[in-house]
CHARMM-style PDB file with segment names, atoms N, HN, CA, C and O in Angstrom:
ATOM      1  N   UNK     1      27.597   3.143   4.207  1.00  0.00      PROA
ATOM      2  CA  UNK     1      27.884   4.041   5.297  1.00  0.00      PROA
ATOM      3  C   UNK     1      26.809   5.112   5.359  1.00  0.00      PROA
ATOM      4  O   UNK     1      26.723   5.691   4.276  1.00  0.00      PROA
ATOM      5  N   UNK     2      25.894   5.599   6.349  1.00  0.00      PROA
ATOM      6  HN  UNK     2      25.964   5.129   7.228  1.00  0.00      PROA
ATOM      7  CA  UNK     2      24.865   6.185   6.942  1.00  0.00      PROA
ATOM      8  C   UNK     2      25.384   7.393   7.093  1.00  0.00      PROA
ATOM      9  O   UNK     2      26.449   7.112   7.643  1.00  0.00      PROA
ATOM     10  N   UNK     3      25.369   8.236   7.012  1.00  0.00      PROA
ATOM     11  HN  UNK     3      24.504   8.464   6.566  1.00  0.00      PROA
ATOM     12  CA  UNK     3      25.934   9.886   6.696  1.00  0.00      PROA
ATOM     13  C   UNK     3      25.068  10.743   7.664  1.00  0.00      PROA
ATOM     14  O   UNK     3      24.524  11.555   6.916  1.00  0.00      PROA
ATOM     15  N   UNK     4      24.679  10.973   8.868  1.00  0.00      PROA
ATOM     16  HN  UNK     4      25.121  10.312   9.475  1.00  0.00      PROA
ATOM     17  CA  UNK     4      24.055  11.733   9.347  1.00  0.00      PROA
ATOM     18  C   UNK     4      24.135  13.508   9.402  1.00  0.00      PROA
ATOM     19  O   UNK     4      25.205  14.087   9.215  1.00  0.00      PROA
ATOM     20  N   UNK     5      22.949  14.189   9.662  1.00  0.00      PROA
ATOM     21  HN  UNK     5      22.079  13.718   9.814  1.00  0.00      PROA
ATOM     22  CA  UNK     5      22.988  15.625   9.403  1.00  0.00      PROA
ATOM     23  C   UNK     5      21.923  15.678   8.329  1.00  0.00      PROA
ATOM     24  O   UNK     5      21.940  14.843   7.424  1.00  0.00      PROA
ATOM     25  N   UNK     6      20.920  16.700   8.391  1.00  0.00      PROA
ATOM     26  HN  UNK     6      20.906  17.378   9.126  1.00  0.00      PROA
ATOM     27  CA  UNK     6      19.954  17.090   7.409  1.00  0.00      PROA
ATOM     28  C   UNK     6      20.958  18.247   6.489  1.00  0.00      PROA
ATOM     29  O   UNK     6      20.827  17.885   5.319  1.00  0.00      PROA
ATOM     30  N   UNK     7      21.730  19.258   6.521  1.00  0.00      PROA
ATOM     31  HN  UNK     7      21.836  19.553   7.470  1.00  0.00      PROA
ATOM     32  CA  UNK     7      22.374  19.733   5.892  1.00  0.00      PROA
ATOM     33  C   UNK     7      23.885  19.557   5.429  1.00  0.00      PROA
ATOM     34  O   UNK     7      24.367  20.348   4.618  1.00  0.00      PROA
ATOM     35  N   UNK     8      24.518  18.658   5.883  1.00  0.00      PROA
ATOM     36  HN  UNK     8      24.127  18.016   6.542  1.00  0.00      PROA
ATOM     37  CA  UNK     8      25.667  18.189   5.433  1.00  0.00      PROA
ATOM     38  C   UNK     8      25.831  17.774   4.021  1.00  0.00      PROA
ATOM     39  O   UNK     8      25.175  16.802   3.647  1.00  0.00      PROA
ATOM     40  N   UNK     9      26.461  18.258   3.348  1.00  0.00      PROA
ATOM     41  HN  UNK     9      26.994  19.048   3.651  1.00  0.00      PROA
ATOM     42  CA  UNK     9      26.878  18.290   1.876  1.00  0.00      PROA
ATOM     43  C   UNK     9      27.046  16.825   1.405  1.00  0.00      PROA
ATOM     44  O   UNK     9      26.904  16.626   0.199  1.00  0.00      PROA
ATOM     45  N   UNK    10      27.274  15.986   2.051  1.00  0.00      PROA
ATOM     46  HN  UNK    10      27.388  16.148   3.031  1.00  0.00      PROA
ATOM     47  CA  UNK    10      28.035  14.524   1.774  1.00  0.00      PROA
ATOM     48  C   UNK    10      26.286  13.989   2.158  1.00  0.00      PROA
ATOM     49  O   UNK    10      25.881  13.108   1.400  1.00  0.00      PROA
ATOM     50  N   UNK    11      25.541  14.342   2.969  1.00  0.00      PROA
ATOM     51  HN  UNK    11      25.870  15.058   3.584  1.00  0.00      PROA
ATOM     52  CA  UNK    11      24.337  13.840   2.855  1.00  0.00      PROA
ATOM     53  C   UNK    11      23.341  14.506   2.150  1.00  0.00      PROA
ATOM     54  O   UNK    11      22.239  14.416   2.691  1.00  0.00      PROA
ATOM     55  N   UNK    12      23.361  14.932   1.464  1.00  0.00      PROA
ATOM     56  HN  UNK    12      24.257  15.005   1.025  1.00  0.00      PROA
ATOM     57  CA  UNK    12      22.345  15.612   0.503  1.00  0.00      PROA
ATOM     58  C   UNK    12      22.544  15.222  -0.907  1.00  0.00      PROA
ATOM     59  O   UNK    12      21.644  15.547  -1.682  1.00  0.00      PROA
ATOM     60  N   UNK    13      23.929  14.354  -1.550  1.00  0.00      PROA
ATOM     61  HN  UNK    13      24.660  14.090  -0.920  1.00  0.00      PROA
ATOM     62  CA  UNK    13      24.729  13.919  -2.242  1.00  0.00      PROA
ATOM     63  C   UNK    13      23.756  12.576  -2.002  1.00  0.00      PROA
ATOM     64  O   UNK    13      22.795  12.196  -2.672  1.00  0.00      PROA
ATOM     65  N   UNK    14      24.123  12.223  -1.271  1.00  0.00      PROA
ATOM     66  HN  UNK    14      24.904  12.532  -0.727  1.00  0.00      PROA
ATOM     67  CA  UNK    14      23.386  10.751  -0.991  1.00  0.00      PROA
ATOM     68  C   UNK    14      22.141  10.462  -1.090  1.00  0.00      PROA
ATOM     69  O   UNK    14      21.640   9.532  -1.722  1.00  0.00      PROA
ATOM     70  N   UNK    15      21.633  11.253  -0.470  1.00  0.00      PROA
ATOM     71  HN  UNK    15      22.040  12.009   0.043  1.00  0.00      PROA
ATOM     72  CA  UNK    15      19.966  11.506  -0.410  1.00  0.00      PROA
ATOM     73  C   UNK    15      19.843  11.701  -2.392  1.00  0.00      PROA
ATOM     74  O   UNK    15      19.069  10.880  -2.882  1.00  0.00      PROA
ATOM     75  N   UNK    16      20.450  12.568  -3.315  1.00  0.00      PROA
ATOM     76  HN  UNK    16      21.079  13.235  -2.917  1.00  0.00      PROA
ATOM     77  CA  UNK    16      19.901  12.420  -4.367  1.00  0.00      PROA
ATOM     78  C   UNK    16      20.374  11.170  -5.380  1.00  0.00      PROA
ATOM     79  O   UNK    16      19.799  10.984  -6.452  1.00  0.00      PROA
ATOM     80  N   UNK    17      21.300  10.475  -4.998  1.00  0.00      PROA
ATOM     81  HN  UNK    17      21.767  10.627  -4.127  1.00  0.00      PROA
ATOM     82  CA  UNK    17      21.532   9.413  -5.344  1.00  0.00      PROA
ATOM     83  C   UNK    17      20.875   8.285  -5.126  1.00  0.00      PROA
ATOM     84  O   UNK    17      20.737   7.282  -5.826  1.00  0.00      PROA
ATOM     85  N   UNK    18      20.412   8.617  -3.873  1.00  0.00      PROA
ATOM     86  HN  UNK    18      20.524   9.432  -3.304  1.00  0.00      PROA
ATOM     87  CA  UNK    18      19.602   7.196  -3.655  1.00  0.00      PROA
ATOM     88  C   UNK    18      17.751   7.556  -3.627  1.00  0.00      PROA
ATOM     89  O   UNK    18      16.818   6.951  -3.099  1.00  0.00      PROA
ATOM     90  N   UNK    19      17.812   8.782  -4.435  1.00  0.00      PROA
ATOM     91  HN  UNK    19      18.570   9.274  -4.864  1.00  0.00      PROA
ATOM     92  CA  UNK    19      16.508   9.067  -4.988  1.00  0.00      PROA
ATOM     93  C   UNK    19      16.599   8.988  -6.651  1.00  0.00      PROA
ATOM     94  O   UNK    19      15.654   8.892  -7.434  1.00  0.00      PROA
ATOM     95  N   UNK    20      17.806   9.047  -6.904  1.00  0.00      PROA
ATOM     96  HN  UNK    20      18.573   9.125  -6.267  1.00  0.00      PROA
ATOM     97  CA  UNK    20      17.948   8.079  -8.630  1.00  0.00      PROA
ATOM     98  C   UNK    20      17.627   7.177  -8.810  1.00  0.00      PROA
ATOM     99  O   UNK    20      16.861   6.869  -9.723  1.00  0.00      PROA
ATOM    100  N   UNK    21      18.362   6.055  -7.562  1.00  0.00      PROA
ATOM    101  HN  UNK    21      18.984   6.305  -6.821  1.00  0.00      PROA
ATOM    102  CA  UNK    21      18.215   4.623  -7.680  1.00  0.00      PROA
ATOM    103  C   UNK    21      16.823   4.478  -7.395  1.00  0.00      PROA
ATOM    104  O   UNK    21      16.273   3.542  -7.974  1.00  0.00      PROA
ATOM    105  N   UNK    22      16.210   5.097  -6.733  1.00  0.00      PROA
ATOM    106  HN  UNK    22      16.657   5.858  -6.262  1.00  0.00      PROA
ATOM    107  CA  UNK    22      14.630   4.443  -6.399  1.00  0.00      PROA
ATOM    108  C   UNK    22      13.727   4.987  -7.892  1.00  0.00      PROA
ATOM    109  O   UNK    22      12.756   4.373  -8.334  1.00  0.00      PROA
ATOM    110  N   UNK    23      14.088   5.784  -8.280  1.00  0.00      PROA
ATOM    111  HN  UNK    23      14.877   6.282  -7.920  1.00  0.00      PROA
ATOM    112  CA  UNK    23      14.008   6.263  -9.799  1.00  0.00      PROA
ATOM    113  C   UNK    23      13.707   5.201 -10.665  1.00  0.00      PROA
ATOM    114  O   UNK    23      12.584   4.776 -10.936  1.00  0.00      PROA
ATOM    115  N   UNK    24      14.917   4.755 -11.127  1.00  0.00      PROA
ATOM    116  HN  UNK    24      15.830   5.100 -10.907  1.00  0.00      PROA
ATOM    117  CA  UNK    24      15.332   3.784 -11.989  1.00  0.00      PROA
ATOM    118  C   UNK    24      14.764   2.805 -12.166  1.00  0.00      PROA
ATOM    119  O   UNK    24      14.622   2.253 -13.257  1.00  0.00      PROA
ATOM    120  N   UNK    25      14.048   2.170 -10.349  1.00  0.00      PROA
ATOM    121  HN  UNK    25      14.163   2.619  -9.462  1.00  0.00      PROA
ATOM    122  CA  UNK    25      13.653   1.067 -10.000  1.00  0.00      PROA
ATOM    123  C   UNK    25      12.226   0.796 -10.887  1.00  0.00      PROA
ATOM    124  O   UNK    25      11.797  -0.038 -11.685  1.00  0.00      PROA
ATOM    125  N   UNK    26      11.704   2.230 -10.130  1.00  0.00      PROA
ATOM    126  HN  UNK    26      12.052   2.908  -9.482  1.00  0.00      PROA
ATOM    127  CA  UNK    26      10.203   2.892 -10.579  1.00  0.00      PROA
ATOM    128  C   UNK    26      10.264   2.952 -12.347  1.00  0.00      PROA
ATOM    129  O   UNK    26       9.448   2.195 -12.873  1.00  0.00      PROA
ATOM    130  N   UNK    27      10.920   3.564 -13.073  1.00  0.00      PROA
ATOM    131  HN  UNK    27      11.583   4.179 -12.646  1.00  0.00      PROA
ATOM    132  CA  UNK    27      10.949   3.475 -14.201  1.00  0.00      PROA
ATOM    133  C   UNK    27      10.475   2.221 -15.202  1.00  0.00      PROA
ATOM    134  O   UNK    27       9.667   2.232 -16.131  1.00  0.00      PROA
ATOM    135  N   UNK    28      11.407   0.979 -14.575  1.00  0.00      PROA
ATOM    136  HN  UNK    28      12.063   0.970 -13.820  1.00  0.00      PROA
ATOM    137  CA  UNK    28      11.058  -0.485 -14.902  1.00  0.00      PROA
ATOM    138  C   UNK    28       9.740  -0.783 -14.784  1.00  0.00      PROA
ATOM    139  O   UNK    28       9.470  -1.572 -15.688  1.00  0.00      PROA
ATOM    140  N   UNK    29       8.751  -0.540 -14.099  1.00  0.00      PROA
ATOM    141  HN  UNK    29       8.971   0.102 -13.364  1.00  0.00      PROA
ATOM    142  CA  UNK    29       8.109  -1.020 -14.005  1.00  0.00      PROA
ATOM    143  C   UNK    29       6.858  -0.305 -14.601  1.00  0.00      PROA
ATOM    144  O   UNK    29       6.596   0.896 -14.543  1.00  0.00      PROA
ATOM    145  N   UNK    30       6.042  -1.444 -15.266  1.00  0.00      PROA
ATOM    146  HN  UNK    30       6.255  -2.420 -15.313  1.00  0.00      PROA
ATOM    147  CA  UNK    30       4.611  -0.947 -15.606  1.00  0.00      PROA
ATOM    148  C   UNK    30       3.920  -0.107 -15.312  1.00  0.00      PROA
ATOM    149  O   UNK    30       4.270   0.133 -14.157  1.00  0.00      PROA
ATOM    150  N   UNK    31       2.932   0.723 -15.618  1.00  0.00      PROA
ATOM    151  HN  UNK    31       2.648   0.527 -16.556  1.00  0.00      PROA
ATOM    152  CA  UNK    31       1.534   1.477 -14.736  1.00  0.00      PROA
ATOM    153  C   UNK    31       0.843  -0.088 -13.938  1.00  0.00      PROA
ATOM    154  O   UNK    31       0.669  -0.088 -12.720  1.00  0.00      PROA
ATOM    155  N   UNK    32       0.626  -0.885 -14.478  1.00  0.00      PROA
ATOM    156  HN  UNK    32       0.768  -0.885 -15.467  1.00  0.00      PROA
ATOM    157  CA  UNK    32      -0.266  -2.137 -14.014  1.00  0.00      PROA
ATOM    158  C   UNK    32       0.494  -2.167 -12.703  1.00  0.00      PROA
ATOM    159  O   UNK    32       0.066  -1.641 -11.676  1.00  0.00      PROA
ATOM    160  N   UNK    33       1.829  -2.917 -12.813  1.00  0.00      PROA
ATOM    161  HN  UNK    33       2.177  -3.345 -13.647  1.00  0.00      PROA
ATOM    162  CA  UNK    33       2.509  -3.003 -11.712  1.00  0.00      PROA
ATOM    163  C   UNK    33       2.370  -2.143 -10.889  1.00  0.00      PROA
ATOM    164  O   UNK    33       1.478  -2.505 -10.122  1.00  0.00      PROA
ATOM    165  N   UNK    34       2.955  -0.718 -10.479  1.00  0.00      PROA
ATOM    166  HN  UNK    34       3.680  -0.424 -11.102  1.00  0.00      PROA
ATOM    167  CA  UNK    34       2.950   0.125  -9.693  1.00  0.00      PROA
ATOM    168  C   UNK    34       1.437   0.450  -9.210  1.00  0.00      PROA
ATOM    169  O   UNK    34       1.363   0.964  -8.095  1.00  0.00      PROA
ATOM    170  N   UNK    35       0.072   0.192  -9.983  1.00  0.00      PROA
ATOM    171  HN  UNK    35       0.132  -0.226 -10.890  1.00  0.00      PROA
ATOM    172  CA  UNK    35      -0.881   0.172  -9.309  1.00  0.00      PROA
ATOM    173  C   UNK    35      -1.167  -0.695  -8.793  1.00  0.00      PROA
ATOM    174  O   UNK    35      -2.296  -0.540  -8.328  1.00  0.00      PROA
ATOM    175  N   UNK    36      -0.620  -1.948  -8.502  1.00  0.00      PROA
ATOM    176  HN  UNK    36       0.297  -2.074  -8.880  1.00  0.00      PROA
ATOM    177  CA  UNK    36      -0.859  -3.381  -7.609  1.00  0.00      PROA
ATOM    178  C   UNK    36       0.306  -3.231  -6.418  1.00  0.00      PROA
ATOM    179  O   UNK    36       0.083  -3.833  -5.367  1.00  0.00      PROA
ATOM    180  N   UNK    37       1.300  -2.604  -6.512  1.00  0.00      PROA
ATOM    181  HN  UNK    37       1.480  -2.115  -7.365  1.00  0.00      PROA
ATOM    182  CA  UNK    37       2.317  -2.221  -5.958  1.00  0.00      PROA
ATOM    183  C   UNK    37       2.232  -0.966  -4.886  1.00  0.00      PROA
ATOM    184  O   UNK    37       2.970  -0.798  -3.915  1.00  0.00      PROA
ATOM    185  N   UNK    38       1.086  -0.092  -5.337  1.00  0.00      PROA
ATOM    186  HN  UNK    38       0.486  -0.228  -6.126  1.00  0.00      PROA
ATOM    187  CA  UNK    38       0.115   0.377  -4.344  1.00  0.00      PROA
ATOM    188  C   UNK    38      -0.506   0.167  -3.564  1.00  0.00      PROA
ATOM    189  O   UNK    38      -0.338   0.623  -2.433  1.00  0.00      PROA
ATOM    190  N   UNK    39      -1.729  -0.837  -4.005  1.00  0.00      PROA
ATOM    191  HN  UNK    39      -1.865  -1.208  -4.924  1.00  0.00      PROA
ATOM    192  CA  UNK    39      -2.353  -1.330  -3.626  1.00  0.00      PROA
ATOM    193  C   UNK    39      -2.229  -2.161  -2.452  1.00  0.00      PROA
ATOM    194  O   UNK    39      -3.201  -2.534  -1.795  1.00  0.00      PROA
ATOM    195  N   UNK    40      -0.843  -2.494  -2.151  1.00  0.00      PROA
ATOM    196  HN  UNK    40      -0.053  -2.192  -2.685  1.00  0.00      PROA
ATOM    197  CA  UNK    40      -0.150  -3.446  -1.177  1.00  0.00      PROA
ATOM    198  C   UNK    40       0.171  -2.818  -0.135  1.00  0.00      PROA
ATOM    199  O   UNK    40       0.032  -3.396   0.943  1.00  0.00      PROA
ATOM    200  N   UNK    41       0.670  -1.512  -0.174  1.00  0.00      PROA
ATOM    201  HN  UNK    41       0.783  -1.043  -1.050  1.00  0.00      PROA
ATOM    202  CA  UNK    41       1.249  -0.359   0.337  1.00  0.00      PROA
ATOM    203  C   UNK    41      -0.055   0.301   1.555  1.00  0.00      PROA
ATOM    204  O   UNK    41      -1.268   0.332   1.344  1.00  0.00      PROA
ATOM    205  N   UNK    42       0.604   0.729   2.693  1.00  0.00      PROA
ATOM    206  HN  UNK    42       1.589   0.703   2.864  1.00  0.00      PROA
ATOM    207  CA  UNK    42      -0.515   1.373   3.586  1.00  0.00      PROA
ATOM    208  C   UNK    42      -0.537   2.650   2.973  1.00  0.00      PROA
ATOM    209  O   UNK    42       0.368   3.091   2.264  1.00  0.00      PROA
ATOM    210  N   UNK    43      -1.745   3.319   3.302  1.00  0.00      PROA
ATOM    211  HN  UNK    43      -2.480   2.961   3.877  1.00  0.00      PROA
ATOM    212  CA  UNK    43      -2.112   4.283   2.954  1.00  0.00      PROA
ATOM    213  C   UNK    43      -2.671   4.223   1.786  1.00  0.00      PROA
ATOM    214  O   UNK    43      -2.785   3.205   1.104  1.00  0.00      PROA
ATOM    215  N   UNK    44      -3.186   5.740   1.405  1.00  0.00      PROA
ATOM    216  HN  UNK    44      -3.093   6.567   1.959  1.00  0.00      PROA
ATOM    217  CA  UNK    44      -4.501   5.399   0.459  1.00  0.00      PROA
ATOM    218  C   UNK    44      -3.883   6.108  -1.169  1.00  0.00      PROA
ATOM    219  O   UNK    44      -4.493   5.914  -2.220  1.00  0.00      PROA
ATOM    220  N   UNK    45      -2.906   6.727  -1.104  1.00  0.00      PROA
ATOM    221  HN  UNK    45      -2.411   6.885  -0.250  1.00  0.00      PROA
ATOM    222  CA  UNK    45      -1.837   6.970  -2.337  1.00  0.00      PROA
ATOM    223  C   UNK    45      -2.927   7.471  -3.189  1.00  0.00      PROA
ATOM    224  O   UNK    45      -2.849   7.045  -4.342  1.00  0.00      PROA
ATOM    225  N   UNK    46      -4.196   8.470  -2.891  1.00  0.00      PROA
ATOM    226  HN  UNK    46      -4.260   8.816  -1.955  1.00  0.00      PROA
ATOM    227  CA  UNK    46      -5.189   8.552  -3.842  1.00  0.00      PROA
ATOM    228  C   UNK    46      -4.911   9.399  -5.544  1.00  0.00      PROA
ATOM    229  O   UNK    46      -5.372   8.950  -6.594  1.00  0.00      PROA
ATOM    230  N   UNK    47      -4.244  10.401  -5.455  1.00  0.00      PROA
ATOM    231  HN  UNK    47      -3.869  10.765  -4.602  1.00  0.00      PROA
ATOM    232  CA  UNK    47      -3.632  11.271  -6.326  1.00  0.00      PROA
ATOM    233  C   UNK    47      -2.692   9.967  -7.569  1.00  0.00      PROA
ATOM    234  O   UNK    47      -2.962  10.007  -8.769  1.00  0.00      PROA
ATOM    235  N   UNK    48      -1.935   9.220  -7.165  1.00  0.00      PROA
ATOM    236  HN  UNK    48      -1.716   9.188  -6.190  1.00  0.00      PROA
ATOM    237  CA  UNK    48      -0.713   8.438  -7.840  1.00  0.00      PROA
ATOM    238  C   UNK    48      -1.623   7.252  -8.126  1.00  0.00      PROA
ATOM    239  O   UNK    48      -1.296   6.707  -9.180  1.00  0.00      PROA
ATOM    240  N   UNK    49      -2.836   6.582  -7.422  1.00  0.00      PROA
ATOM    241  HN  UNK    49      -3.101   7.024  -6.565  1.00  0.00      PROA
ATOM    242  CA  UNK    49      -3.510   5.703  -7.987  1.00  0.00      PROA
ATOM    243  C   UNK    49      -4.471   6.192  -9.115  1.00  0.00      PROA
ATOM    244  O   UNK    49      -4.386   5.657 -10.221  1.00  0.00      PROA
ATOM    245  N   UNK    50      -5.385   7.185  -8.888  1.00  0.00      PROA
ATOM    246  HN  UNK    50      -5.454   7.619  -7.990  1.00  0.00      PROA
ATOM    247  CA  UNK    50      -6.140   8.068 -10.112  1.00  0.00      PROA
ATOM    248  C   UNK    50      -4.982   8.482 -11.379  1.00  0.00      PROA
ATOM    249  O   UNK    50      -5.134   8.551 -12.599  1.00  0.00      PROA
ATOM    250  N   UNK    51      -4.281   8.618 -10.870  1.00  0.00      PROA
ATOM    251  HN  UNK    51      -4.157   8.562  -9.880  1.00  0.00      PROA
ATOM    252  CA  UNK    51      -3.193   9.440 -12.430  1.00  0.00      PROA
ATOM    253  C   UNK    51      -2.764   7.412 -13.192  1.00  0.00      PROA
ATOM    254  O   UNK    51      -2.736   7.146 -14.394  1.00  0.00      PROA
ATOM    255  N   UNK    52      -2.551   6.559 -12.242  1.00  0.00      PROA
ATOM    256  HN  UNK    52      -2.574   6.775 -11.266  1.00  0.00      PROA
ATOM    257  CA  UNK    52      -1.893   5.306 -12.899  1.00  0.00      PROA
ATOM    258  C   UNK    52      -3.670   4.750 -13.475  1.00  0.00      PROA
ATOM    259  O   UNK    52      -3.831   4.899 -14.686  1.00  0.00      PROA
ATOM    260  N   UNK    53      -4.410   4.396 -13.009  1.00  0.00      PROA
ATOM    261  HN  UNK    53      -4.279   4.275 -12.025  1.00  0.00      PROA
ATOM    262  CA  UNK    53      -5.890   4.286 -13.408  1.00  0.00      PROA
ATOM    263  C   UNK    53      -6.242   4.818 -15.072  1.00  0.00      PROA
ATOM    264  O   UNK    53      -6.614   4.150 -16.036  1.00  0.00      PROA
ATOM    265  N   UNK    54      -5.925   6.450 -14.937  1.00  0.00      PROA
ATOM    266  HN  UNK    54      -5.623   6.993 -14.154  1.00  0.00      PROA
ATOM    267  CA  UNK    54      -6.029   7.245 -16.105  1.00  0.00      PROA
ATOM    268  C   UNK    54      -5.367   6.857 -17.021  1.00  0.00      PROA
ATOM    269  O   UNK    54      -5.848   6.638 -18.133  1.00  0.00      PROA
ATOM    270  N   UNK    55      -4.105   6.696 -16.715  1.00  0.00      PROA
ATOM    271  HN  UNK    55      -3.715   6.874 -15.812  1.00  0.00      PROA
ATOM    272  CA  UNK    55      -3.130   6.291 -18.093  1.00  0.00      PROA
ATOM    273  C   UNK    55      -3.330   5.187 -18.162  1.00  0.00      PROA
ATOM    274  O   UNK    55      -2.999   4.908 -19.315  1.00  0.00      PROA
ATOM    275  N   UNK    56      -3.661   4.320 -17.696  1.00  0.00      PROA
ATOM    276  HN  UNK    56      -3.929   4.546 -16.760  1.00  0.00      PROA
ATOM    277  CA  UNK    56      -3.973   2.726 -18.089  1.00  0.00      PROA
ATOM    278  C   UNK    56      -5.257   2.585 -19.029  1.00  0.00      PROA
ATOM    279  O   UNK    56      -5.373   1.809 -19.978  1.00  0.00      PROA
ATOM    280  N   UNK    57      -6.123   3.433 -18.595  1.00  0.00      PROA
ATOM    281  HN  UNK    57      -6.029   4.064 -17.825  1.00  0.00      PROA
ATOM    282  CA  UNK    57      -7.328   3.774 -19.320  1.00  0.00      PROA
ATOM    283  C   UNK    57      -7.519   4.159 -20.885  1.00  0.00      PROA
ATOM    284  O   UNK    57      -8.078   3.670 -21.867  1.00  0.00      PROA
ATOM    285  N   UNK    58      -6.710   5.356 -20.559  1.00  0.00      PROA
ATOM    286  HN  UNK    58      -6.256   5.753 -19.762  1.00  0.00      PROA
ATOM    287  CA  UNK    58      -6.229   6.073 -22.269  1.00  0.00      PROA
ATOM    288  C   UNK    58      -5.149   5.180 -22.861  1.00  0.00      PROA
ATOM    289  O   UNK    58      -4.968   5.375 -24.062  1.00  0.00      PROA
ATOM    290  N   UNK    59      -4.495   4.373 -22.373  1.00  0.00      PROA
ATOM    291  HN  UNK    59      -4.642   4.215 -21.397  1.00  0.00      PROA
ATOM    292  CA  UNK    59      -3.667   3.101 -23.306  1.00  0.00      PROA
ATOM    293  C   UNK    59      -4.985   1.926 -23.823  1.00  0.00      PROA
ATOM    294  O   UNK    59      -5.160   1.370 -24.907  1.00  0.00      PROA
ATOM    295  N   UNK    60      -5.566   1.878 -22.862  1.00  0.00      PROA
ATOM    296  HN  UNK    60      -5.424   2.330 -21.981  1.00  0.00      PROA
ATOM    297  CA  UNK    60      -6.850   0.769 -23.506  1.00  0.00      PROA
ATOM    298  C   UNK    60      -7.589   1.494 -24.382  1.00  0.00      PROA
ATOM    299  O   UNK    60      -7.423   1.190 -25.563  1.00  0.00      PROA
ATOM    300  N   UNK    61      -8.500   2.527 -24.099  1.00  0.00      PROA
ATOM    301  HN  UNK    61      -8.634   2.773 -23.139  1.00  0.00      PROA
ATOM    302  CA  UNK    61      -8.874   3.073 -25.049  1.00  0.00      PROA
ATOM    303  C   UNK    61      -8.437   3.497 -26.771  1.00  0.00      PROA
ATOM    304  O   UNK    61      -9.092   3.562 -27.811  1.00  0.00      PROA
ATOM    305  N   UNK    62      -7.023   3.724 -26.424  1.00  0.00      PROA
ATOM    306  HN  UNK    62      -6.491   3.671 -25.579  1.00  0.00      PROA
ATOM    307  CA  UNK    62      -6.306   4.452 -27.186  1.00  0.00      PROA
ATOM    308  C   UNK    62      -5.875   2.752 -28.121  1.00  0.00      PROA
ATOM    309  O   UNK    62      -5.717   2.893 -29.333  1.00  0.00      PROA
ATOM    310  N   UNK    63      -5.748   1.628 -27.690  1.00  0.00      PROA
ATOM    311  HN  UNK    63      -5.876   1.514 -26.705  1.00  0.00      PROA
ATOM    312  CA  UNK    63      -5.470   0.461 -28.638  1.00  0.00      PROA
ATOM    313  C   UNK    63      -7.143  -0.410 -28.683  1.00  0.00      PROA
ATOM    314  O   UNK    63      -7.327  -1.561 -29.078  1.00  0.00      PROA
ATOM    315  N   UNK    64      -8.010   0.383 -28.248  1.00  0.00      PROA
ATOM    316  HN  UNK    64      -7.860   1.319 -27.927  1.00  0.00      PROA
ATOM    317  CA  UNK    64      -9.540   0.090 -28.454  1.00  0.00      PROA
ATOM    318  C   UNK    64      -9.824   0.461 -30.355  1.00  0.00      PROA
ATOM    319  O   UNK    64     -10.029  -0.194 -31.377  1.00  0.00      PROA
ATOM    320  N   UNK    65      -9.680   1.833 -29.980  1.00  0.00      PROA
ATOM    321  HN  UNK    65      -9.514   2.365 -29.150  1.00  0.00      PROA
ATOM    322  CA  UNK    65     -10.116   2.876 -30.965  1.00  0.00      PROA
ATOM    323  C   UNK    65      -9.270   2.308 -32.760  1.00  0.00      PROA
ATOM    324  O   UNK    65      -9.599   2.531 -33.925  1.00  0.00      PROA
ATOM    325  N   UNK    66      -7.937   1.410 -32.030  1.00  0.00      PROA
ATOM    326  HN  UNK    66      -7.670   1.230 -31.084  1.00  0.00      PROA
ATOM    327  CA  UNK    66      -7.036   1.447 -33.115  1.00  0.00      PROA
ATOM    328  C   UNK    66      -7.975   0.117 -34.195  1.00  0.00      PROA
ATOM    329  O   UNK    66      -8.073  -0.057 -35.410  1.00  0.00      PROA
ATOM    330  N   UNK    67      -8.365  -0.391 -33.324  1.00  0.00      PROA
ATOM    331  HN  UNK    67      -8.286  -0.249 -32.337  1.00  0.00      PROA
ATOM    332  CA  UNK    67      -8.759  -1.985 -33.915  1.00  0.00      PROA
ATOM    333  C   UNK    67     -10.206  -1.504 -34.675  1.00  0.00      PROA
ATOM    334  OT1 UNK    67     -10.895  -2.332 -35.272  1.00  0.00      PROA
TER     335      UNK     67
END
């Protein structure tokens, strides 16, 4: 059920619930993933692709250095 109103109490409830669930979703998944998962996506997501890049980087590096 679709709850209309930007300030209605019963939709702002919803709205953070169904910003958990997209949460949760996001959680599951890899840095690898979510940067191919970008990549698919319009727009150029430049900020969230550089930060997933970085940490993918310092995990390679970081099991480089170990060996």
């Amino acid at each position: 059920m679709k709850i209309r109103g930007n300030n209605n109490k019963a939709r702002v409830q919803q709205r953070k619930e169904e910003a958990v669930q997209r949460q949760v979703v996001r959680d599951k998944r890899t840095h690898e993933q979510q940067l191919e998962l970008i990549k698919e996506r319009s727009g150029e997501s430049k900020k969230e692709k550089y930060r997933l890049v970085k940490l993918i980087k310092d995990v390679y590096n970081k099991n480089k250095n170990k060996k």
